[in-house]
mmCIF file of the N, C-alpha and C atoms, coordinates in Angstrom:
data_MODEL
# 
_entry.id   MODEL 
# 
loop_
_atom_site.group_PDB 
_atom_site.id 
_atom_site.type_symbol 
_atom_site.label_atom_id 
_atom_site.label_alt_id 
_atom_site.label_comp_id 
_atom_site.label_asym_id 
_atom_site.label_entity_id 
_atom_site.label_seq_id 
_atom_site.pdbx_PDB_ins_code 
_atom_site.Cartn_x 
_atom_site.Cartn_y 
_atom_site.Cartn_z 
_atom_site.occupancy 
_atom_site.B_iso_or_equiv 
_atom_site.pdbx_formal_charge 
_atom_site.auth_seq_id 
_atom_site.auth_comp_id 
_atom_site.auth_asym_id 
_atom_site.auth_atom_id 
_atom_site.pdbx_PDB_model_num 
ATOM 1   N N  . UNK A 1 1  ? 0.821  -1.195 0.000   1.00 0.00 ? 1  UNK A N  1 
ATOM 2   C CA . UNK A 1 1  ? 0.000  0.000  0.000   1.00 0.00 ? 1  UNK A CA 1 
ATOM 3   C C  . UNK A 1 1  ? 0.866  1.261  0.000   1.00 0.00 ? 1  UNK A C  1 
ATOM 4   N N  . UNK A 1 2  ? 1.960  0.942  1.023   1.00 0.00 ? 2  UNK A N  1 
ATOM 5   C CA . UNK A 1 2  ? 2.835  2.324  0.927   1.00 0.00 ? 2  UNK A CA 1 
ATOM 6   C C  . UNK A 1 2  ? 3.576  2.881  -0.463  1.00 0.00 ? 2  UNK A C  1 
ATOM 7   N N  . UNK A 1 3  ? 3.823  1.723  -1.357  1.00 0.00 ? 3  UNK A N  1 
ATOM 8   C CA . UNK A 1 3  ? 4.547  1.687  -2.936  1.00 0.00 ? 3  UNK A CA 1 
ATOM 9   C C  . UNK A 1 3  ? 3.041  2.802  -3.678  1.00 0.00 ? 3  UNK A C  1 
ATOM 10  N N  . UNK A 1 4  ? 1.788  2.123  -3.564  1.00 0.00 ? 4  UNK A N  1 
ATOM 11  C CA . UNK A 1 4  ? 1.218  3.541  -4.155  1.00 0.00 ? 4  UNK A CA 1 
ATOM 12  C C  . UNK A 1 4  ? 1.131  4.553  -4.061  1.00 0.00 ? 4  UNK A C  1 
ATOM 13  N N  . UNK A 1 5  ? 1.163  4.713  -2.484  1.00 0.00 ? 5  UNK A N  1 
ATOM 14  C CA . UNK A 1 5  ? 1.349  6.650  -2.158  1.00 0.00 ? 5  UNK A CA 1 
ATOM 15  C C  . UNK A 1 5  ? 2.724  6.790  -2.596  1.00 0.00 ? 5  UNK A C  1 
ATOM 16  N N  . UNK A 1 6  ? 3.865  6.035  -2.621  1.00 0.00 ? 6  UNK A N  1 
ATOM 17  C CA . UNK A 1 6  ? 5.109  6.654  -3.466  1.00 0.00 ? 6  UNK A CA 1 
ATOM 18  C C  . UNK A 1 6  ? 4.686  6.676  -5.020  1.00 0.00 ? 6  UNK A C  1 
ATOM 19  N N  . UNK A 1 7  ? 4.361  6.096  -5.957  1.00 0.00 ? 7  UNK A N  1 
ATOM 20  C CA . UNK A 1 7  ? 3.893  5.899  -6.834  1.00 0.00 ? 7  UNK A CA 1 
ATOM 21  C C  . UNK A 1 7  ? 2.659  7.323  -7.562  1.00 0.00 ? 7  UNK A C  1 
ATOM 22  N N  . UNK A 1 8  ? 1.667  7.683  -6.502  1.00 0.00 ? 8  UNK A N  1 
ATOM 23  C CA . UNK A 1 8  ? 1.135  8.887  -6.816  1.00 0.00 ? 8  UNK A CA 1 
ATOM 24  C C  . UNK A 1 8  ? 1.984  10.240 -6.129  1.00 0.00 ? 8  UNK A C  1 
ATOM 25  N N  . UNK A 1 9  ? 2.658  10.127 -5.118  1.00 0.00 ? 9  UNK A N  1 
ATOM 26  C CA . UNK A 1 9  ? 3.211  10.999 -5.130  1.00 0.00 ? 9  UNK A CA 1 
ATOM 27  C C  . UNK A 1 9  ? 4.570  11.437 -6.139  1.00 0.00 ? 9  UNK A C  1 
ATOM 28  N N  . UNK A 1 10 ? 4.801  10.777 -7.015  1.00 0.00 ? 10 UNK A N  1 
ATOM 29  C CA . UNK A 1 10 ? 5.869  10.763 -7.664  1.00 0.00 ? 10 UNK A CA 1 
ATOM 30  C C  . UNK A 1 10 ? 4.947  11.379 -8.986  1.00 0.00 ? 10 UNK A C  1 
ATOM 31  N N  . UNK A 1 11 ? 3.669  10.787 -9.779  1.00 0.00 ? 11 UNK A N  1 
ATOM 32  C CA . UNK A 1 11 ? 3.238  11.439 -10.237 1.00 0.00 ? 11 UNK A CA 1 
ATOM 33  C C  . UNK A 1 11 ? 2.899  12.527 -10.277 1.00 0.00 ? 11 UNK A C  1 
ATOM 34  N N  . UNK A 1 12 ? 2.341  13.054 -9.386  1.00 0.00 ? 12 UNK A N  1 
ATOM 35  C CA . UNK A 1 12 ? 2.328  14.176 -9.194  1.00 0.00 ? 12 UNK A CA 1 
ATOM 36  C C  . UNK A 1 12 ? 3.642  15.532 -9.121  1.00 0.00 ? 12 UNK A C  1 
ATOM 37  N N  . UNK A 1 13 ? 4.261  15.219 -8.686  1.00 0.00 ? 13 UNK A N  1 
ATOM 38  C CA . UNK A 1 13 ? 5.422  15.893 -8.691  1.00 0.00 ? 13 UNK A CA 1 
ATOM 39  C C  . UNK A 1 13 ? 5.699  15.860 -10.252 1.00 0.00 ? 13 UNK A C  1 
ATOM 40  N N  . UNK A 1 14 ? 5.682  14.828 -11.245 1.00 0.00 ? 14 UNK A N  1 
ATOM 41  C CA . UNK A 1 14 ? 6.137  14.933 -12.981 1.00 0.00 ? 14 UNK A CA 1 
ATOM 42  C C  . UNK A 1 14 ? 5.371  16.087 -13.261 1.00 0.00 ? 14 UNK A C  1 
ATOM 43  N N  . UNK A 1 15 ? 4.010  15.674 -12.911 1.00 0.00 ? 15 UNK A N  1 
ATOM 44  C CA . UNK A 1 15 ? 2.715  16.293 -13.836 1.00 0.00 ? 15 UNK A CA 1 
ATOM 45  C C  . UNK A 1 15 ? 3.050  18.177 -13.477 1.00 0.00 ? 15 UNK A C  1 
ATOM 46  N N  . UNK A 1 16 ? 3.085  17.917 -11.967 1.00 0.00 ? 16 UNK A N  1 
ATOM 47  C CA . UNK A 1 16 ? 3.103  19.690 -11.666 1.00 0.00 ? 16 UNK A CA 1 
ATOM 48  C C  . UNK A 1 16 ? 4.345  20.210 -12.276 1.00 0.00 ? 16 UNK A C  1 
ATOM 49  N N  . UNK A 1 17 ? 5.116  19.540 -12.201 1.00 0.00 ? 17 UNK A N  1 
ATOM 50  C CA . UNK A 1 17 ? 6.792  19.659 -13.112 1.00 0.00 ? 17 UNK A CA 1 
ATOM 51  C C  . UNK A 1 17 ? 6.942  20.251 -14.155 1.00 0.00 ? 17 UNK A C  1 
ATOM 52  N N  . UNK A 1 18 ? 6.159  19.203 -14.929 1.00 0.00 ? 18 UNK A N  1 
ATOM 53  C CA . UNK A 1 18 ? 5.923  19.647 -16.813 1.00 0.00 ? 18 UNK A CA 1 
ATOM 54  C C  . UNK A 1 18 ? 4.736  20.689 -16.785 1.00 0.00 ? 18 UNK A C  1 
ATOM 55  N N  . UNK A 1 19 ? 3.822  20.485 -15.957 1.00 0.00 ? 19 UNK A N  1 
ATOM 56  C CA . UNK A 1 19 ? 2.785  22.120 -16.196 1.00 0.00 ? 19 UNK A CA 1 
ATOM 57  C C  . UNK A 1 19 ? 3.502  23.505 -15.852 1.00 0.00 ? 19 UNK A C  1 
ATOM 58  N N  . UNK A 1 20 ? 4.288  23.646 -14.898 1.00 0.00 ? 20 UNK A N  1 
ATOM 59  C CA . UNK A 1 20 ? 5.356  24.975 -14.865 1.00 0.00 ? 20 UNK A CA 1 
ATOM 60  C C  . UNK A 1 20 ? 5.923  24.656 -16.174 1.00 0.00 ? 20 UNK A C  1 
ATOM 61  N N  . UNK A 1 21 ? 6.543  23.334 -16.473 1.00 0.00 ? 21 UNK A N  1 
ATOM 62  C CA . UNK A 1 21 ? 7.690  24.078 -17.436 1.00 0.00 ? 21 UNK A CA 1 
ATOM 63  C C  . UNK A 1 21 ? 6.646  24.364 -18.984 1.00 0.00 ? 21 UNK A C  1 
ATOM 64  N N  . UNK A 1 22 ? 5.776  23.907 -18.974 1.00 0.00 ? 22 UNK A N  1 
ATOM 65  C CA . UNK A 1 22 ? 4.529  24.150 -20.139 1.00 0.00 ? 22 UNK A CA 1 
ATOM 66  C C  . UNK A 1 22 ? 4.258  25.864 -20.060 1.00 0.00 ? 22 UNK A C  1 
ATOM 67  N N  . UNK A 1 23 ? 4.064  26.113 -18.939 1.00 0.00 ? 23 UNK A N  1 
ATOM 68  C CA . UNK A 1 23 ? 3.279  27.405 -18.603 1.00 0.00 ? 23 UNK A CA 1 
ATOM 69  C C  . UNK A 1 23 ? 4.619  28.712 -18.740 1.00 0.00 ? 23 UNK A C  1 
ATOM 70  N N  . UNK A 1 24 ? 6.174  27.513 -18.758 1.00 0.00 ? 24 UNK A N  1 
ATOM 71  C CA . UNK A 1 24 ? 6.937  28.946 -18.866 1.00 0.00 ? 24 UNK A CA 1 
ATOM 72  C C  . UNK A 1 24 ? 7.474  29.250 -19.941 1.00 0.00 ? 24 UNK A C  1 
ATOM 73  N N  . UNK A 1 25 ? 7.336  28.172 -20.810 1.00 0.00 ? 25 UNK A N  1 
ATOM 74  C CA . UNK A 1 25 ? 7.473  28.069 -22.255 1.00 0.00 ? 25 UNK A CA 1 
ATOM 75  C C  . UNK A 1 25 ? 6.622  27.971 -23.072 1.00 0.00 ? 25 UNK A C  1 
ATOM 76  N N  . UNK A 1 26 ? 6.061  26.869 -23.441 1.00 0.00 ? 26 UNK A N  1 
ATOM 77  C CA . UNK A 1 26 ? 4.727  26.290 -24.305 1.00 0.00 ? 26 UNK A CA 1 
ATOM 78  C C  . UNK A 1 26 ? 5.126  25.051 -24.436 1.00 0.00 ? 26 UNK A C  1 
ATOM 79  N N  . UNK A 1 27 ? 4.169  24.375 -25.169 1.00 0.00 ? 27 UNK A N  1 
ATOM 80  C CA . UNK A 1 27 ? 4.456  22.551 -24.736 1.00 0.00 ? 27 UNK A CA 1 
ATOM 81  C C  . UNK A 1 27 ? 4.711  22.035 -25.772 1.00 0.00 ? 27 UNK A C  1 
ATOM 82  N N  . UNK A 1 28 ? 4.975  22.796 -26.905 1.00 0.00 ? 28 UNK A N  1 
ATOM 83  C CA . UNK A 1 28 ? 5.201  22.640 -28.286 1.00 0.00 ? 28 UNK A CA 1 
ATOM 84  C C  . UNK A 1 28 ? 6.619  22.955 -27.817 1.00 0.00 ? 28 UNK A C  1 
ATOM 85  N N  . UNK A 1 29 ? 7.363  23.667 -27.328 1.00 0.00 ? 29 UNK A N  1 
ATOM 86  C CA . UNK A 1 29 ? 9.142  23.486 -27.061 1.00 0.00 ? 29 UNK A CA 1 
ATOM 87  C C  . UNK A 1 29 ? 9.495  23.170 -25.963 1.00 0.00 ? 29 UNK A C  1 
ATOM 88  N N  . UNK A 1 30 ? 8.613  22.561 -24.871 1.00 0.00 ? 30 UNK A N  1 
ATOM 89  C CA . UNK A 1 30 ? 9.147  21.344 -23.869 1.00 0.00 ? 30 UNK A CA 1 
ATOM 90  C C  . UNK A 1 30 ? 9.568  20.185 -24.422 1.00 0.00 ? 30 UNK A C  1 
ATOM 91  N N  . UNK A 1 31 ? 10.486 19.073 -24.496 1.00 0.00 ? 31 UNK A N  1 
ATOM 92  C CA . UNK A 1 31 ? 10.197 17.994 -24.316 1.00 0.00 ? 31 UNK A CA 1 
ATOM 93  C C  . UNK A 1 31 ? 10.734 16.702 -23.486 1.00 0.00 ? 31 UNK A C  1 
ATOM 94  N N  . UNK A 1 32 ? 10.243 15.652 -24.064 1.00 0.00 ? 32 UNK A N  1 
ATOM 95  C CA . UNK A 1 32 ? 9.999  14.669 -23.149 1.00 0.00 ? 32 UNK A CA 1 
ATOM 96  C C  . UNK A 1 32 ? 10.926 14.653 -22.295 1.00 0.00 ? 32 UNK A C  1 
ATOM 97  N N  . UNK A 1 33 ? 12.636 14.939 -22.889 1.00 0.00 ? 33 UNK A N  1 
ATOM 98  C CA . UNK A 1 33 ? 14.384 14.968 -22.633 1.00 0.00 ? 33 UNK A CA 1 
ATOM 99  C C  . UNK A 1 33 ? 13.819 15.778 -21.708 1.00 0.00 ? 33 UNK A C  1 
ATOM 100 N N  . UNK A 1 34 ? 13.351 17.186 -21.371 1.00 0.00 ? 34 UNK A N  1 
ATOM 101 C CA . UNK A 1 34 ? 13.580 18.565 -20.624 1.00 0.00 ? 34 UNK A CA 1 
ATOM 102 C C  . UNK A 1 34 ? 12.590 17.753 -19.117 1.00 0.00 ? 34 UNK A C  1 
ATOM 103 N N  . UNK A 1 35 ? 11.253 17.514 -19.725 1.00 0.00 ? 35 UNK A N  1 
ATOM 104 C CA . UNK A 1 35 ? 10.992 17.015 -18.454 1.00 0.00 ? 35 UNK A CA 1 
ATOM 105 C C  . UNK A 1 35 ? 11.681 16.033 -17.930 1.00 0.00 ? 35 UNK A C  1 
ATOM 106 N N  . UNK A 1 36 ? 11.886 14.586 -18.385 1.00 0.00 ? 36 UNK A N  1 
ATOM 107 C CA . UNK A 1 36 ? 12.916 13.986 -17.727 1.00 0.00 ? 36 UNK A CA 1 
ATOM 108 C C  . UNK A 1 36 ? 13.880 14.457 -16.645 1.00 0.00 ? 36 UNK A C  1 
ATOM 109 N N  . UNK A 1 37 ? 14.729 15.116 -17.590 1.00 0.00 ? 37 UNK A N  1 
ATOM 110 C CA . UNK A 1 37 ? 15.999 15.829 -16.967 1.00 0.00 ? 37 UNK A CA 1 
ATOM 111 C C  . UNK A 1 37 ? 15.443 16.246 -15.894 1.00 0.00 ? 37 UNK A C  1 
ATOM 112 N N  . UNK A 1 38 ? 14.408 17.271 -15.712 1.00 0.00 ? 38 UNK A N  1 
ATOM 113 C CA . UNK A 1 38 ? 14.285 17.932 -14.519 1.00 0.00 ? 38 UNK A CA 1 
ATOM 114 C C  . UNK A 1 38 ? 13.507 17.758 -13.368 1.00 0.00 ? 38 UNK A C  1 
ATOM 115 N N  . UNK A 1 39 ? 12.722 16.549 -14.038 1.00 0.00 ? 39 UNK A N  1 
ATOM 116 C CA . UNK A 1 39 ? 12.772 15.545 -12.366 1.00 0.00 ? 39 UNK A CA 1 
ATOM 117 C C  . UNK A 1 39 ? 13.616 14.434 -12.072 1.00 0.00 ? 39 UNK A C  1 
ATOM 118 N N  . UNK A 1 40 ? 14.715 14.497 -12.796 1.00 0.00 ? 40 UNK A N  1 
ATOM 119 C CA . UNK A 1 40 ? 15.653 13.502 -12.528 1.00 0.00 ? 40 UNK A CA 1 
ATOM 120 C C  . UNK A 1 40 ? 15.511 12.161 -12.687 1.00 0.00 ? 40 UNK A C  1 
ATOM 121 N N  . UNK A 1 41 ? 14.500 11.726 -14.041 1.00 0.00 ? 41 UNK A N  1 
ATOM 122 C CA . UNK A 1 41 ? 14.267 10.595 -14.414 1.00 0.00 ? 41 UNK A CA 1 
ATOM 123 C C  . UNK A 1 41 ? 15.223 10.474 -15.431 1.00 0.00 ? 41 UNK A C  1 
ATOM 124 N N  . UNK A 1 42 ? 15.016 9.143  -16.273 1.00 0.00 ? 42 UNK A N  1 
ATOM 125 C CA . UNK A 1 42 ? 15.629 8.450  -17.135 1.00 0.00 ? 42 UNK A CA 1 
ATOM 126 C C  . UNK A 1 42 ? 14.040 8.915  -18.747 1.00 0.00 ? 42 UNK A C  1 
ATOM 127 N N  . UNK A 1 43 ? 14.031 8.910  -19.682 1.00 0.00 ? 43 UNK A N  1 
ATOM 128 C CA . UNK A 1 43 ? 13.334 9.599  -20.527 1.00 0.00 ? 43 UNK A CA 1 
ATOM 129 C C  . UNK A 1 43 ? 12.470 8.400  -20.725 1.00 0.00 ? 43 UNK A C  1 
ATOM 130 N N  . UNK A 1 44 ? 13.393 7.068  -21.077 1.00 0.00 ? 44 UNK A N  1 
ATOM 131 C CA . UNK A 1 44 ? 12.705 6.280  -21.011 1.00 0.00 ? 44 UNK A CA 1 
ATOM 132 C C  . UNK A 1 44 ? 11.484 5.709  -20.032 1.00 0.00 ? 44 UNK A C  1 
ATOM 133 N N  . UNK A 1 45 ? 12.087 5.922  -18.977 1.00 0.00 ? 45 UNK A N  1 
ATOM 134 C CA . UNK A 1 45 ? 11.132 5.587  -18.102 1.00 0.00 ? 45 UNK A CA 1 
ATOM 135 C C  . UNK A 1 45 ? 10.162 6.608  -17.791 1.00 0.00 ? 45 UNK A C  1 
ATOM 136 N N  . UNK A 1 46 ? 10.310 7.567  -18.130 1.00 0.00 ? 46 UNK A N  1 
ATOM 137 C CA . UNK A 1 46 ? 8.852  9.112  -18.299 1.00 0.00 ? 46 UNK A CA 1 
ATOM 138 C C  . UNK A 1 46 ? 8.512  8.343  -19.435 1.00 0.00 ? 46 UNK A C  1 
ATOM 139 N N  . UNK A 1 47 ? 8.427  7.780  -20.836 1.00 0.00 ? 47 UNK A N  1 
ATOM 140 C CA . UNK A 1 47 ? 7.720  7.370  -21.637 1.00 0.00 ? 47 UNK A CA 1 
ATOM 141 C C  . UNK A 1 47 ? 6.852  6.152  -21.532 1.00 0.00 ? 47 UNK A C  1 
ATOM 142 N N  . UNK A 1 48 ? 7.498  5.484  -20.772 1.00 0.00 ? 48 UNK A N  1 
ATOM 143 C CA . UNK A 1 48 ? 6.975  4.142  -19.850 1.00 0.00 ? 48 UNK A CA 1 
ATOM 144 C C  . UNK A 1 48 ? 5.823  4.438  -19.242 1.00 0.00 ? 48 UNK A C  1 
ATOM 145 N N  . UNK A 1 49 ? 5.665  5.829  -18.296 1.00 0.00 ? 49 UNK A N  1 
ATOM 146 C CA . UNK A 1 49 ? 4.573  6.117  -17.542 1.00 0.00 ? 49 UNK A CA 1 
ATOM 147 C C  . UNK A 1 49 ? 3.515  6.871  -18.612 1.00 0.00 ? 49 UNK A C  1 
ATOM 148 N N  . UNK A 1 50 ? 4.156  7.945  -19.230 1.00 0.00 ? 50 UNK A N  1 
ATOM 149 C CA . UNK A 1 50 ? 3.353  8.246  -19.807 1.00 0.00 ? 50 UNK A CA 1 
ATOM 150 C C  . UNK A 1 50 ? 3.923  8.613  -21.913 1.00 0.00 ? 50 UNK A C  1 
ATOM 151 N N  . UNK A 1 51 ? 3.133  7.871  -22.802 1.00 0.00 ? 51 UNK A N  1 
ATOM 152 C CA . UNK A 1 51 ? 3.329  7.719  -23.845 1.00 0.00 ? 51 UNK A CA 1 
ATOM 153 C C  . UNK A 1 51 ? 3.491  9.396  -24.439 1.00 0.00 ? 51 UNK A C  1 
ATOM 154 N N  . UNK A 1 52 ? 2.992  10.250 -24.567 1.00 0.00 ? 52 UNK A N  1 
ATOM 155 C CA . UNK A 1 52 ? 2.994  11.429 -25.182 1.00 0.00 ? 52 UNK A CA 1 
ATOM 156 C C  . UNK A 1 52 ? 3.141  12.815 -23.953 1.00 0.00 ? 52 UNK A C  1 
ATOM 157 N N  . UNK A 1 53 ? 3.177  13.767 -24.288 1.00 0.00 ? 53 UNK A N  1 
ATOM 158 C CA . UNK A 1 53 ? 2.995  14.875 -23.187 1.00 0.00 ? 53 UNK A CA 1 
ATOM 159 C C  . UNK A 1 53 ? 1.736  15.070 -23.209 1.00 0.00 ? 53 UNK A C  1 
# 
């Protein structure tokens, strides 16, 4: 049970992540690499969770 609250809390932290960096750029010149990078994932594994932005 505790792996899902890590699990949504980790989502959450991507999602609010990429909406600043959406909101400080546009989401047409974010990508998948920039969010990665800046929650300190692997790109692959942000594509794993989620297929597109």
């Amino acid at each position: 049970m505790g792996n899902t609250k890590l699990k949504d809390a980790e989502n959450r932290f991507i999602i609010e992540t990429a909406t600043r960096m959406f909101l400080g750029s546009s989401i047409d010149k974010v990508t998948m690499a920039d969010i990665a990078r800046e929650v300190g994932i692997g790109e692959a594994t942000l594509y794993r969770r989620y297929s597109t932005k």
